[in-house]
N, C-alpha and C positions, 0 to 999 in steps of 0.2 A: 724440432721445429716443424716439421713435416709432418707430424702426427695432429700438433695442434693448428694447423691449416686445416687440415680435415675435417677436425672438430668443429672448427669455426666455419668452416663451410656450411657441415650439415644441421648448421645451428640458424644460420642465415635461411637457410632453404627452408628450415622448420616452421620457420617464424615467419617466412613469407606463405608456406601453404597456407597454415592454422588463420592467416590474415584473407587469404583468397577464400579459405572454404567459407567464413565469418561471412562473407557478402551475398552466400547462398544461403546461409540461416534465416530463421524468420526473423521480419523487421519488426513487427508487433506482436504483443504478448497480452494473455489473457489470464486472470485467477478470478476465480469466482468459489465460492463457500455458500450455505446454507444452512439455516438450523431454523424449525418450528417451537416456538416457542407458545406454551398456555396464555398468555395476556393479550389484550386487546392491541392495533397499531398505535393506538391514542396514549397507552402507555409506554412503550416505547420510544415513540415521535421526540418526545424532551428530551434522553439521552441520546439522540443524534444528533438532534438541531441546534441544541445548545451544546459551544465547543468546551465549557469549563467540566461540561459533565462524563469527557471522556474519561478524563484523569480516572473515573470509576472503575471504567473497564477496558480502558484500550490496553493492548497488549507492550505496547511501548512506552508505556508510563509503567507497568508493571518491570518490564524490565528494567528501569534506570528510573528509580522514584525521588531523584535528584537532579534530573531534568528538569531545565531551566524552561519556563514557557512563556511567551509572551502573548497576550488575545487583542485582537481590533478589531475595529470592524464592529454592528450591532449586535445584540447580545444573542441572537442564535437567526437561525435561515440562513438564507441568502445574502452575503454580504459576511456573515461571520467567518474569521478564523484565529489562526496564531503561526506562531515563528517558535522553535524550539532549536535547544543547544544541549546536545551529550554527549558525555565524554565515550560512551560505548553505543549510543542511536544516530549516533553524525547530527548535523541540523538541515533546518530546512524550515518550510511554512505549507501549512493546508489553507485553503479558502475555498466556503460553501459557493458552488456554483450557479443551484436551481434546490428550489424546495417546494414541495406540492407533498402539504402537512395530511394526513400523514401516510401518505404513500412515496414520495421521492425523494432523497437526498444526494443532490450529484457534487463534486467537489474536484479540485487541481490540488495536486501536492506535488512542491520541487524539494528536492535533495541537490542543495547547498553542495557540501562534498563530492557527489557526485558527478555536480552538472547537469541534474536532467529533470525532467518532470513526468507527470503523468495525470490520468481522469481517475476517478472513482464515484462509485455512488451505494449505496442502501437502496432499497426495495422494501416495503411490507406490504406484505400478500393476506390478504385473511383467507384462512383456510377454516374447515371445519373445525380442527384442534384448536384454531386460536390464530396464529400469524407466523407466517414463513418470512423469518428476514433474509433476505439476501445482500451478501457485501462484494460488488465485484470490484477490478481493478486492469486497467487498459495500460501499457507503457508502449511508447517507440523509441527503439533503440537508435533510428537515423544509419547512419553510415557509421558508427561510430565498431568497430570488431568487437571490441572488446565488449561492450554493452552487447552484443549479439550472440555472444556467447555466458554471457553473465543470463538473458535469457531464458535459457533454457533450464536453468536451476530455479527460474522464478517462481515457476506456480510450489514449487515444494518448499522454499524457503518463506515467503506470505503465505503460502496458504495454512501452514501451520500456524503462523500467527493469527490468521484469521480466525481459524477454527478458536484458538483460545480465546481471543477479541468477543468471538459469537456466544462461548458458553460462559466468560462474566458478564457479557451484555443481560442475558439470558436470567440470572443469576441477580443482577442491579435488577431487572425488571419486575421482580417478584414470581419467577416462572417455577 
């Protein structure tokens, strides 16, 4: 009985540090990706703005291509998005926030399951090669510990996704 006192102790104590130190991790979190790609921005521009043409290349449709989607909103800009439901992507809903064709695409995306939401946006840059997309991605964790230590795996868990995201995009574009 005295042994699992102990236990129980240094388990309480665990689980209060790992919660204290959680309030000195960072509250906001950054992933950003890039990739150059040979096409103009103007060919690009349609598979961002219009939401139905993710399904092309987005990295979570490829994972679960039975992912249930639902679209609203007009058919692409500002105002567009959808609500999705998987059984291995959670659900949630995107909506385009600002579109400044074909340079800007900013958007909010909440996770349902999760509870939480966050910004993102596209970038296209013309460069000599052709166009530098950029995909970033902003979350705040709040106060929330656990979301402050989920954090810190962020940029390596999205950004892997992105990277893939970036080279079917790349790939649909005719690059």
């Amino acid at each position: 009985m005295r042994f699992l006192l102990r236990v129980l102790k240094w388990l309480v104590l665990a689980v209060v540090a790992l919660a204290a130190i959680a309030f000195v991790l960072p509250r906001s979190h950054h992933v950003e990706r890039d990739r150059v790609v040979k096409v103009p921005p103007e060919r690009i521009w349609p598979l961002l703005a219009d939401p139905r043409e993710w399904k092309r290349w987005s990295p979570w449709d490829h994972k679960d291509p039975d992912m249930h989607i639902t679209y609203s909103g007009p058919a692409s800009g500002a105002g567009a998005g959808w609500s999705w439901k998987s059984s291995s992507q959670g659900s949630g809903t995107v909506r385009f926030t600002q579109a400044d064709p074909p340079k800007r695409l900013g958007y909010t995306i909440a996770f349902t399951n999760m509870g939480s939401s966050a910004t993102g946006e596209f970038r296209l840059e013309p460069v000599p090669e052709g166009t530098r997309i950029v995909w970033a991605f902003d979350s705040d964790a709040g106060n929330n510990p656990m979301m402050r230590w989920f954090g810190l795996l962020l940029d390596r868990m999205v950004g892997a996704d992105f990277e893939a995201g970036l080279a079917r995009l790349a790939i649909v574009a005719g690059d």
